[in-house]
N, C-alpha and C positions, 0 to 999 in steps of 0.2 A: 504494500500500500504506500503509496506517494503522500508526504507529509508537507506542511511550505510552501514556499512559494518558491517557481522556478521560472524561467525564459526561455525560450527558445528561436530564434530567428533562422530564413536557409532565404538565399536569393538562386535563384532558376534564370539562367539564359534562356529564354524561351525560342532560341534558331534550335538547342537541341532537342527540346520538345518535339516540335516540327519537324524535328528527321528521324527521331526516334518513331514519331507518326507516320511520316514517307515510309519509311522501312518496315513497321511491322504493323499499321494499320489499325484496326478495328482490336486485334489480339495487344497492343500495345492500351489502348484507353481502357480495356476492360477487365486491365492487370493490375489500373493503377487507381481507376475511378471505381465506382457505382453506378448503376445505371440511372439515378436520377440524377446524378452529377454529369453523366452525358450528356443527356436529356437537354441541362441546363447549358452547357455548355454550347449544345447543336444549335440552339435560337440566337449567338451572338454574331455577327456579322463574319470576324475571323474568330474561331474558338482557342486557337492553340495560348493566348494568352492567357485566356479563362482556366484550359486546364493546367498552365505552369503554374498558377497560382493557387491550383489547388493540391497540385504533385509540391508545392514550396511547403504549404500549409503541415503538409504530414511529414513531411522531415524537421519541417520545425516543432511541432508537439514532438516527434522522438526525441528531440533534443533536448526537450524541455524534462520530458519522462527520465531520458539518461541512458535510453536503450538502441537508440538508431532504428532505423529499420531491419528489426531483427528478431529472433527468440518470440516474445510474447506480445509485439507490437508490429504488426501487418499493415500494407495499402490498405484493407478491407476491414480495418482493425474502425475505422471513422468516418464518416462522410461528413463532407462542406456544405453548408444549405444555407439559404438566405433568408433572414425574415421576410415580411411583409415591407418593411421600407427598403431592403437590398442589401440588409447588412450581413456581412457572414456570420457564421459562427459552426462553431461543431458538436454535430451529433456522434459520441462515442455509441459503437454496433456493438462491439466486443464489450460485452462487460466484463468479463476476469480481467480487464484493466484496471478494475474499482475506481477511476474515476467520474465522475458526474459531470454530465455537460455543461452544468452551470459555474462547476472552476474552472473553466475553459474560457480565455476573451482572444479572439483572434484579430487581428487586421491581415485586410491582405491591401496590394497594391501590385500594378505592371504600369509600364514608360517604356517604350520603344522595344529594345532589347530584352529586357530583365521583367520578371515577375519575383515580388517578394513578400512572408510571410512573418509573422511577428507571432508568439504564441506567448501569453500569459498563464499558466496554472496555479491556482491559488486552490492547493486541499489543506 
């Protein structure tokens, strides 16, 4: 169990996003996302920013957790969802993470190149 308060931040060059997508497609978004995260993603104009920012998101909570993308914390370990005004935030799927989504504050941001993730955990 995760105790305190911890950070985590990751920035995503979002051109490797996009060739990680060129190259492996549909098998690529549905390794890293959810399907309502697709979903979300497919209604933005270009999506590849949309989803570095959400592939930033989940390396940034591992960071925050202490564990990376590894062992007991998965891609599919969380999904990114927006409220009703468009603000993110994260739904933990995996509960034997024992955190609650309500220690969870996230920001995300993308500018040109980069998408970036900011994770707050407060248990």
């Amino acid at each position: 169990m995760i105790t305190g308060r911890e950070i985590g931040v990751d920035i995503v060059d979002i051109r490797r996003i996009r060739e990680s997508y060129e190259k492996y497609g549909e098998k690529f978004l549905r390794r890293v996302l959810t399907e309502d995260e697709i979903s979300y993603c497919r209604r933005k104009k270009d999506m590849m920013p949309s989803v570095a920012a959400r592939f930033a998101a989940r390396e940034a909570l591992s960071k925050a957790i202490g564990s990376g993308i590894s062992g007991g914390f998965s891609w599919k370990s969380v999904e990114i969802a927006n409220n009703k005004h468009g603000k993110p935030f994260i739904r933990v799927l995996d509960k034997n993470l024992g955190i609650p989504d309500s220690s969870i504050k996230l920001s995300l941001s993308h500018d040109g190149d980069y998408a970036v993730a900011v994770v707050l955990l407060d248990c």
